[in-house]
Each structure stands twice: as structure tokens, then as C-alpha cells.
MITORRO-187382 format. One record per residue (C-alpha): x, y, z. Coordinates in steps of 0.001 Angstrom, whole numbers, plus 500000, padded with zeros to 6 digits. Example, Ala and Ser with C-alpha at 12.3 -4.5 7.8 and 13.67 -1.06 7.14 Angstrom:
512300495500507800;513670498940507140;
This chain:
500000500000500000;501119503453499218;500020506667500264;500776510663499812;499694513241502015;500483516697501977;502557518752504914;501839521632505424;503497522324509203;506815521073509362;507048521548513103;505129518406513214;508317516358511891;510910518267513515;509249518973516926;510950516652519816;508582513821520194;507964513404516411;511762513854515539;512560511176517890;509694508900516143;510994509490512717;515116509865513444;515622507781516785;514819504460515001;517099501481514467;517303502412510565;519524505730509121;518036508486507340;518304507823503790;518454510586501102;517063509551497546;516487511627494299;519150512278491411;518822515944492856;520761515234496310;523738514754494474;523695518256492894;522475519794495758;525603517888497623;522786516427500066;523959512783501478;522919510288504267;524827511915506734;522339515115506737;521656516266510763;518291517018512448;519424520644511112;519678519994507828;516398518589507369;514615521476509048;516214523909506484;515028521629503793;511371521910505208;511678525620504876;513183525850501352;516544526293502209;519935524724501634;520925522075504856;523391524235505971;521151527446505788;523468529560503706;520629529309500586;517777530032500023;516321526957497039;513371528071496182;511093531244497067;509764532384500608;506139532444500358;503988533751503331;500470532485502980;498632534846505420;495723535371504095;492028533441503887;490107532310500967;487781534418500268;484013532491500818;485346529544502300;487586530169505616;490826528109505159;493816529821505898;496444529225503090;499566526939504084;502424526757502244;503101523000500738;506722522156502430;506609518539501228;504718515021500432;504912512122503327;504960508748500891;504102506301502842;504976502501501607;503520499724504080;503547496243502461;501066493269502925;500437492401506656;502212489117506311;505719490654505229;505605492353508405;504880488926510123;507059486966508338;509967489301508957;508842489828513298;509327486090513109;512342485412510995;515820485268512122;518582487858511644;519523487390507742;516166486975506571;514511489517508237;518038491603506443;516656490434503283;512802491686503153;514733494803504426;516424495114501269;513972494262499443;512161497251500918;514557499754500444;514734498300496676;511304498447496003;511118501825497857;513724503525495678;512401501988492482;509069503619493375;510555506896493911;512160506560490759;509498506870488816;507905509272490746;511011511524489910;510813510480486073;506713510620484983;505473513239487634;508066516139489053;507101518808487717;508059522356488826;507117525548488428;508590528782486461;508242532227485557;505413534297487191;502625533162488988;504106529579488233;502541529690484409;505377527192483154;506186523782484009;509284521668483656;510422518687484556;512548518500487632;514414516156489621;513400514901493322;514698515310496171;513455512864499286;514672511323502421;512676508134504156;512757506570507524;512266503092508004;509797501763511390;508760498529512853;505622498943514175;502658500633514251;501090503234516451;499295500693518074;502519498360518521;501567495909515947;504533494293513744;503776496743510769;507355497449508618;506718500868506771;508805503635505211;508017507058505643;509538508715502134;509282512558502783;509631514295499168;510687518046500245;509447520118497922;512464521314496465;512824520267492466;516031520720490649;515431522432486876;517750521032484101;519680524124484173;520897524058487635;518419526254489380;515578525353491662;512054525627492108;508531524410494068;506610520868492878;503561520522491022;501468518596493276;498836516733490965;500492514760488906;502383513177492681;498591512212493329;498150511168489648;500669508585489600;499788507697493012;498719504084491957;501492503130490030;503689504470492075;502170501805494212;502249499015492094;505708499772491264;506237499030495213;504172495579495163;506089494277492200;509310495217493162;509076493832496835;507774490689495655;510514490345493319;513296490790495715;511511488666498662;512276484564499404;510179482836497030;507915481454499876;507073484765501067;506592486341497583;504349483274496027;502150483441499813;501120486805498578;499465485231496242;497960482298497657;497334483746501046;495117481102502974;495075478332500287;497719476228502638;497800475462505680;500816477222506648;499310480326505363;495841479970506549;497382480226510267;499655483606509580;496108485279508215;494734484313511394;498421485980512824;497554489073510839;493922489460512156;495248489597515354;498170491912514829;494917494353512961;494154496399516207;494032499332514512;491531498234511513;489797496680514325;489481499628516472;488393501707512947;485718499043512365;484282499340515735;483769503253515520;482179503369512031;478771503090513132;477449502966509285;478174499301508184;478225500644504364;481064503379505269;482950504457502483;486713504622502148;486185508510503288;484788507827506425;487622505584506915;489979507478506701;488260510530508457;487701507886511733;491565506509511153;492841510471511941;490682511519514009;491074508451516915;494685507797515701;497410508173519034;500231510413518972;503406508876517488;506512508824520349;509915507050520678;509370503382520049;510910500950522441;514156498646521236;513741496644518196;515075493059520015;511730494111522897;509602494338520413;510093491022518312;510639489161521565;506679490303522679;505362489580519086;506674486251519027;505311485632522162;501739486311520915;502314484248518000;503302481149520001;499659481526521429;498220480573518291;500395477065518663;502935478790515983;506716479041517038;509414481301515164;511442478480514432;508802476781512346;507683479347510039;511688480035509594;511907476289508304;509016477031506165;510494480291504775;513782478266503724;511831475097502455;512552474764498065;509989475897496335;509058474447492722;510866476490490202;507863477396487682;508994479260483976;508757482708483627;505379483788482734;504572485724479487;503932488744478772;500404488880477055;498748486609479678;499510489524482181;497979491976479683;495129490253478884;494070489129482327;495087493261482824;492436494173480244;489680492716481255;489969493495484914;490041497273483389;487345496994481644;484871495652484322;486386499018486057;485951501722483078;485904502242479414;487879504907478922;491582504742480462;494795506914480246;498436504933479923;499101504609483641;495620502986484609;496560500103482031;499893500196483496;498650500177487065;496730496861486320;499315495339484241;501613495521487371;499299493928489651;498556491056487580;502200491116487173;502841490313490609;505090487453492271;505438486685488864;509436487462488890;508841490033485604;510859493540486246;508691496273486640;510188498368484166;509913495681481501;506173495647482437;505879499371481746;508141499331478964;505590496432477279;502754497771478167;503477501337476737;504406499635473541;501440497502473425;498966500788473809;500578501367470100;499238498461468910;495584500039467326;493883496189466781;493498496033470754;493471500057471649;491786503165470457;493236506117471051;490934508810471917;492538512034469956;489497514280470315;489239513552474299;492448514925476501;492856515555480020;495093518235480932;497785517471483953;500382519481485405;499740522459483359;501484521586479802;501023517512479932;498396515681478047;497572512237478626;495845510766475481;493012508461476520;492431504730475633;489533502419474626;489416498929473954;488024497212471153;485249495642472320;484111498535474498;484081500492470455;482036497362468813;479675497988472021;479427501508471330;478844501046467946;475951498486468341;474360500297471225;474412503895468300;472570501190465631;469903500152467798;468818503464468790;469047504820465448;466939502280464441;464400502677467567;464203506499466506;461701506664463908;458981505558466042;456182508197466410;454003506204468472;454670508437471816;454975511713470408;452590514191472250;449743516192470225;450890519518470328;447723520981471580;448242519087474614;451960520860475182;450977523694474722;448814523930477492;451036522397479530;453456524985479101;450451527729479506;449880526058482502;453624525519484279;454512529163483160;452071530973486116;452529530243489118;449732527518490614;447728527250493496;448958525279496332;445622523519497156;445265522366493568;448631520787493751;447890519314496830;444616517829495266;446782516449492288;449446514939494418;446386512814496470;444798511829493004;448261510559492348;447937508441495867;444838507054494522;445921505855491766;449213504398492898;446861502654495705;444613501233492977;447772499733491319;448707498044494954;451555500132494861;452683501704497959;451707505783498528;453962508395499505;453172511067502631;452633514322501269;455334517479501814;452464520663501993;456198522976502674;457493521348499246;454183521771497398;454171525200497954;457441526236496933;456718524318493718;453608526193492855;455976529236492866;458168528571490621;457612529165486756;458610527838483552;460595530264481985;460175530277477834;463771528411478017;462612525780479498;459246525399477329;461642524439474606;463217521653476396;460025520343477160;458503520303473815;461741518872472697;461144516059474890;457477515500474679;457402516206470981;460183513968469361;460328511051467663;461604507709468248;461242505241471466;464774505924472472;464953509735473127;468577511309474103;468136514701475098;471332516721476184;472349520552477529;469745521054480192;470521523651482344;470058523372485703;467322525392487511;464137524352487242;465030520372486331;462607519140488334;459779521200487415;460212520211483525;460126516941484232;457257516690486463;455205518827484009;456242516256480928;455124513620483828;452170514678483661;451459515518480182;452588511441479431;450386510897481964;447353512036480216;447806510599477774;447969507383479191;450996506294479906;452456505196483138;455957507213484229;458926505401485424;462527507309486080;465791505430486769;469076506979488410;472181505554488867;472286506293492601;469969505764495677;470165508841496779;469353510460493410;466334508085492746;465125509394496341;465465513016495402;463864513310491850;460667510793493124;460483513712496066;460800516499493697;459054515694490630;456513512410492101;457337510285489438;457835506733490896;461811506352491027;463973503243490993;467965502553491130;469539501348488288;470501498195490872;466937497365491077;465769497594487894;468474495543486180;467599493054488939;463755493236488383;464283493717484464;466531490297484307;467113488891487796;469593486465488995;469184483324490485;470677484956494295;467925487359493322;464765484853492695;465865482607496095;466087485510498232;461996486848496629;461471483314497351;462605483018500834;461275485998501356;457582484528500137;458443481829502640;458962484140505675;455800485911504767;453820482366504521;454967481379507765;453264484382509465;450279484332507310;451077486658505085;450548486413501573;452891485194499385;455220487477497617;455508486407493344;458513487607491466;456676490624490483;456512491401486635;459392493567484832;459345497110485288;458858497988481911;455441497070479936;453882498557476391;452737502185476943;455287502941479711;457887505865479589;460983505341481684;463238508172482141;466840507505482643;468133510420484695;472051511432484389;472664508739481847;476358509626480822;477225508591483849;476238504679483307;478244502427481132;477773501803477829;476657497884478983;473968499733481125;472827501611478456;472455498347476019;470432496461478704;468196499473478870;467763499657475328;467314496239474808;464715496099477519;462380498872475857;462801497497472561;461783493876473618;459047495292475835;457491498211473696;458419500894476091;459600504429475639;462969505535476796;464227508882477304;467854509165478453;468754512434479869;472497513561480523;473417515681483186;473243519698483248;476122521722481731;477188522626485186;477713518731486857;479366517675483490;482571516693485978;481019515006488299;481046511182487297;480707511652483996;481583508290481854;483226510296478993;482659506454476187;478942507103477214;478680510678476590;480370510274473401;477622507716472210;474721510128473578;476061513392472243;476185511710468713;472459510163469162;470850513336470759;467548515162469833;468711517830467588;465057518798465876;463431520936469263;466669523230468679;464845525263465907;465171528337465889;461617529176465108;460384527021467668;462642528483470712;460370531088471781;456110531693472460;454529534777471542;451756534377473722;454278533270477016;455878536178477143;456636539391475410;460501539170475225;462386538697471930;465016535653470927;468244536870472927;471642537586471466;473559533989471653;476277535936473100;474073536908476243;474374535570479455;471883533992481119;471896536178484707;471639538450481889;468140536481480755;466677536477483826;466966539335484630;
């Protein structure tokens, strides 16, 4: 595992209790980087020189490396007080069971997983130094170069709690070295970028330069027996994951609250007590569990079969489709990231996985490179993106089928009936009346055994104060009015969402047809059914409902069981969601993948339904967005509704067609 985390107050590292955590240990300070040599920075660097590095200067404080920057003031609207960056804490912690394998291994192995640490560690840094230091030049930093690194890391035993735990601290001062000789600050993203490889680099590298028994149990952790009792040795050298687990009250936490709960109940760090203490209490433990030292040394040292070297292309193919089932768009270093992993214990050099792999992305039969979509990092570096093959042939299916679906005029609204929807939505409406239409709604969903929802007289009346201004009118003819079964409509704007879609509700709604809406999320299916009362479902659920599983159909019929046994009636596998003269709207759909959006398809073709797939407002564009499946619904959107001649009413309101170059603040007011 690796981690970065930015430091801000260097008095945290160099104050007495933390210096004597990070420089009293049984391991020296080592300096890595190609820039220590120029800056004639060694091993042998005191407490001193290391606080002068914090603060930008040279160890022995005669220069000054980069500038002195005084962040006093507070951003404006939000309240932080501006730090200055002084460095990046890299933390590398391998598996659990290195660390137990090397408390209970004598004096030369336990020197050897050292090594193989401080290899793997200086590998890692490596290519920190070579694919992300960048630094900054000219004013207000507007330029970026490439710079060499500048680090020192501190090797530890334990954990806070006093668990065997071996980790290296790699502090990477942010000081970077320009090719012509002068210095300058780091560019911070891409160090978070390359965060992943950085720690797969680690992984492969340690696993490499470990005995074979300990490098192969990574592997197969728990599928011997020797094994299976060392997990058990880990699980009870896990206080700290225990002690997280026990105050994360929410069972389906999320890796933020984690972390959040991990800093917040964390104890200070202090001077740790003698190395020879330590092991000498940690093998104790272990010979609790019926394990002793001496036998899981013999195992260590016991031959292991010699197996060939693997190929390449195995690796990248097993690397492939583990990407895929992750996303369908990639940049180099996610392929590499996986490639590395599957790489692992495998003996194959880390840089000859890179190397391959970067040749391989060449190689246009298996990748697509993406030349119209770039992401911008560090400034001046673009990272072309990647797609696969088969995620292309899936896009270009799903693109056939709804062309073909979009002919279809069998849902198109009359336009009478728009119309005076739009009259309606564009005044303001009476609360009562809404209330009255929201318990007709309650009957109906009770006729249909479906269950009712309370009513919200607060949200009804700030509803029936908003109006539909002529902007939105053509965004709802456009999607009452066009053809085709599979409707993409894209560039909503944001305000007043809800309110268009609970007005098209209802004008489908008169006409017939029963209203279904789909989001991706939970939370955003609970949201839109409170805003708009249109009966909302998770994607989740209606894949599971549309074509369920068989863990799906025995837990609806256990479930009919339980409800048997207490005289209940029986609960059937209830019918699909989707049925002939049924709209479902799809809310946010660039952010689903392009497999979602076949099986949705597919679904309303085969039952006769209508689909309308909606893409997020211009404003939330970055948030989640899958950029393969907003390519696919940008090139299948509703273009028609766009008319000019159709954009504004005369009877709605008495303003003109704006300027295209006005604002909208401008527009509303």
C-alpha cells in the first residue's frame, strides 16, 4: 500500500517527540532523488539539515532553494487559511504478512525483506522523479518543467498501536532541481496522479526481491495450511483496523469515512521501544496461536518448485479485462497500474512491464486512442486516453439500435396538449390544487397496489411558485414532441430540472401512459421521486427486476416463505418494470456504462416501452461523467426541438430571441 499526504506544518516532523519517532529508530536516514547529488545532500544530513530543507533552504542554511512564500491570508468564501506546501509524506507499508514473516524470521532473513524494501522503495521513487516532478517557472508559476526529486525516508517497525507493521516514511521536500541548475517548488497533481502506480511499482518490486515462499504466499494467502494460520496471525496483529471498524457506526462506510475515523482516533506517534523488545513480545503472541518462530523460519527456507517465467500477454490480457469491468475509457498509467498487479510474484521487472505495456497501447487492433478527448495534467502535459476494442464494437451496436428505435412516432405528444402544459407551468399555481393532484396521484398508485407516499404541503408550495421560463418550454417540447422510442436529450441547464420533468410527467400521463425514472444512485432516485413524484427506481433494482439472477429469485422466494409462515401472503417475482405504453426516464445517463445503456435499450425494445435518456446539466458535466457514454449520447441526441423558430412563444411572454452571446443572469433578469 502506498500513500501521499500533503505537509503543510513542518514543526510536526521536527518537533521533539515526532523527531525522535521518525530519526531515533534502528534504521539511518536515507536521502534519495538524482537531485541530492547536485544539491551535495547525502545520508549523513543532521536534524538541522532537514529542518532547512522543510523551509526551502539549503541544509546548511546559507541558501535560500526556492522562494519564501507567506500564505497569510484566507480564501475568500470559504475560511481556510492558506499553508504553504513544504513537502509530500509517501508512505509505503507492504502486505500484513511481510511484516509477520519478517517479526518472526531470524537475523539474515529479516536483512533480506529489508532490502527488498529499500529496493522496492527507491524503484518507486524513481518513477515518481521520472513521469510526475514537475516544477514551476516564471510568474505566477505559468510554466512547468520537469525537475528532479529530492526525498529522504525513515524506516519503522511497528505501528502506532505496537503491531509488527514494517513501513517507510519517504518525505519528498518540495524542492525540484530544473535542468539548468536552478531550483524551484513541485507541482502537486500529477504526485497524486501517479499515486497508483507508484504503488504498484512498490508491490512488484518487493515481491521480486523477497524469498520465494514469502513472495508466492502473497498470492495464495490462505490456500495452505501454513498460510491459513499467519492470516489468522495478521487478524490479530489488525488492532488498529479493528478499532476503525468498531467506531464506524454505518456498516456501508465508504473509504472517506475511513479514513476521516483513522485520523481523528489515531494516538500520537513517540519514541518506540528497542527493536530486540519488540520482536521478543510479538513472538510471544504468536506462540499463542500454537505457531513458534522456528517453524515458520523452516518454512520460509523450504525449496519451492521452480515454475517458467510467465509471458507477457497473459499479464495483459488478464490486465484488460479486469480494466474493463472498472471503466471504458483509460489513460496509459491505469493500464499500466493493472498490468503491474497482475504482474505480481510473477518474477517480471517492473520496468519491463511498463516498457511492454506502453508499447502495446501502440498496437491500434486492441486500443483506440481517443485524439478528440484529453485531460490536461500538470499544466502543459496531456495524457491521450484509451479504449478497447470491444468497448468500440459495444458503442457502435448500442448507436445502431437506437438509430433504428428512433423513427417511432408512436409516443409523440399532440401539440395541443403541450401547449397547454406549458400555459399552465409558466404561472405560478395554486397550492391547494397541487395538493389535490398529488392525492389523486395516491389514489391511483393505491389502485395499482403500489405503495403511497406522505405528502410534503412545505414542498408543494414552493413548487407552485416557481415558473417555467420560455427556456425551458423548449426543452420540454423537445422532449414531449420527438420522435423515436429511444429519446437522448442533452444541455439542460440546471434550475428548474425538476419542474420540467414533472410537468412532461404529467402531460405522458394524460395521455395514458404510466411514468417510470431510473438513476444511477439511491440517493438520486430518492430526490427526483420527492421532487418531481414520478415513481423512482435505482439502476441496481431495475436491472435486477428487468433480468434477475438466480441469488435474486431465492432471496423473493425466501422471502415469500417468511411471509407464509406468518400468514402473510405470498410474495411472486413481480413482473418487469417495463410494459407497452410505459415511459421510463433515465436520469444522468452519461454517467452509466455503455453495457447499462444496452440492457436498457434492449429492455424497451423487447418490451414496447419508451425511453428517454437524459444527461446531466452543463454545470455537473465533471462530476462522474463516463466520457465512452457521453460520446455515444452526444452523437444520438435530439437535435430537431433546437429550431430556431420554435425556441420562443409569443403568447408566454413578450421578450424577443436573445443575442447567443448573452448571458443567462443576463436572461433572467
Amino acid at each position: 500500500m502506498m500513500k501521499v499526504a500533503k505537509i503543510s506544518k513542518p514543526t510536526y516532523y521536527l518537533r521533539e517527540q515526532s523527531a525522535e519517532y521518525y530519526l531515533g529508530g534502528e534504521w539511518p536516514v536515507r536521502i534519495l532523488g538524482t537531485a541530492a547529488v547536485a544539491l551535495g545532500i547525502d545520508d549523513r544530513t543532521t536534524r538541522e539539515g532537514l529542518a532547512n530543507l522543510f523551509v526551502g533552504l539549503s541544509p546548511d542554511g546559507t541558501k535560500r532553494l526556492v522562494q519564501d512564500q507567506q500564505y497569510r491570508d484566507v480564501h475568500q468564501g470559504c475560511g481556510k487559511v492558506r499553508q504553504k506546501n513544504v513537502g509530500w509524506d509517501v508512505t509505503f507499508s507492504p502486505d500484513k504478512l511481510v511484516s509477520v514473516y519478517w517479526a518472526m524470521a531470524d537475523e539474515a532473513t529479516r536483512r533480506k525483506i529489508e532490502a527488498a524494501l529499500e529496493h522496492a522503495v527507491e524503484k518507486a521513487i524513481g518513477y515518481l522523479e521520472r513521469e510526475a516532478a514537475f516544477t514551476r517557472r516564471g510568474q505566477g508559476g505559468a510554466r512547468r518543467e520537469r525537475a528532479r526529486l529530492l526525498a529522504a525516508t525513515f524506516t519503522h517497525p511497528a505501528s502506532r498501536a505496537g503491531d509488527p507493521q514494517l513501513h517507510v516514511h519517504a518525505v519528498v521536500f518540495n524542492i525540484g532541481l530544473r535542468r539548468d541548475g536552478t531550483t524551484g517548488t513541485i507541482v502537486s497533481k500529477p504526485l497524486f496522479d501517479h499515486q497508483k502506480v507508484c504503488g504498484s511499482i512498490f508491490r512488484t518490486e518487493l515481491a521480486n526481491r523477497l524469498p520465494p515462499r514469502i513472495a508466492q504466499s502473497l498470492v495464495n494467502a490462505g490456500h495452505d495450511r501454513e498460510s491459513d494460520l499467519l492470516v489468522r496471525v495478521c487478524e490479530h496483529f489488525s488492532t488498529r483496523s479493528r478499532d476503525i471498524r468498531k467506531r464506524l457506526a454505518d456498516p456501508n462506510h465508504t473509504e472517506k469515512d475511513a479514513t476521516r475515523v483513522a485520523l481523528a482516533s489515531r494516538p500520537p506517534k513517540g519514541q518506540e521501544p528497542p527493536l530486540q523488545v519488540m520482536l521478543d513480545r510479538w513472538r510471544a503472541e504468536v506462540r499463542q496461536f500454537g505457531i513458534a518462530p522456528e517453524d515458520i523460519q523452516r518454512w520460509i527456507e523450504r525449496p519451492l518448485t521452480v515454475t517458467p517465467r510467465p509471458e507477457f500477454k497473459p499479464i495483459l490480457a488478464q490486465a484488460v479485462r479486469t480494466l474493463n469491468d472498472e471503466q471504458d475509457v483509460f489513460v496509459e498509467r491505469d493500464i499500466v497500474q493493472h498490468a503491474l498487479d497482475a504482474s505480481t510474484a510473477s518474477g517480471l521487472d517492473a520496468d519491463l512491464v511498463i516498457t511492454a505495456t506502453r508499447e502495446h497501447l501502440r498496437n491500434r487492433r486492441d486500443f483506440i486512442p481517443l485524439a478528440t478527448v484529453r485531460q490536461r495534467v500538470a499544466g502543459v502535459i496531456r495524457e491521450l486516453r484509451y479504449m478497447t476494442r470491444a468497448t468500440d464494437d459495444t458503442l457502435a451496436d448500442i448507436e445502431r439500435q437506437i438509430r433504428r428505435l428512433s423513427h417511432d412516432r408512436t409516443f409523440v405528444m399532440r401539440n395541443h396538449v403541450v401547449e397547454g402544459l406549458i400555459t399552465q407551468y409558466s404561472t405560478t399555481r395554486h397550492p391547494v390544487l397541487e395538493e389535490m393532484k398529488h392525492h389523486r396521484a395516491q389514489l391511483i398508485r393505491a389502485a395499482r397496489r403500489q405503495p403511497t407516499r406522505p405528502i410534503d404541503r412545505n414542498r408543494i408550495r414552493e413548487q407552485a411558485a416557481v415558473r417555467l421560463d420560455p427556456r425551458w418550454a423548449v426543452y420540454l417540447r423537445g422532449l414531449l414532441q420527438a420522435p423515436g422510442r429511444v429519446v437522448v436529450m442533452n444541455d439542460w441547464p440546471s434550475a428548474h430540472r425538476d419542474l420540467a420533468l414533472k410537468a412532461a410527467a404529467e402531460a405522458w400521463s394524460r395521455s395514458g401512459q404510466v411514468v417510470l425514472a431510473c438513476t444511477h444512485r439511491l440517493k438520486d432516485a430518492k430526490r427526483l421521486e420527492a421532487n418531481t413524484g414520478i415513481s423512482t427506481v435505482s439502476l441496481r433494482r431495475f436491472e435486477l427486476k428487468s433480468r434477475p439472477d438466480l441469488l435474486f429469485q431465492l432471496r423473493w422466494h425466501a422471502m415469500g416463505l417468511v411471509r407464509t409462515a406468518f400468514g402473510a401472503p405470498a410474495a411472486r417475482l413481480s413482473p418487469p418494470p417495463l410494459e407497452r405504453s410505459q415511459v421510463l426516464i433515465v436520469d444522468r445517463a452519461d454517467t452509466l456504462r455503455p453495457q447499462e445503456i444496452r440492457m436498457i435499450v434492449e429492455e424497451s425494445d423487447r418490451h414496447g416501452a419508451k425511453v428517454v435518456l437524459l444527461m446531466a446539466p452543463r454545470a455537473d458535466h465533471h462530476r462522474g461523467r463516463n466520457p465512452a457514454t457521453a460520446n455515444l449520447l452526444s452523437r444520438c441526441a435530439a437535435s430537431s426541438w433546437r429550431h430556431p423558430g420554435r425556441s420562443w412563444q409569443p403568447d408566454l411572454t413578450d421578450q424577443t430571441k436573445p443575442a447567443e452571446h448573452q448571458r443567462p443572469q443576463e436572461l433572467e433578469r
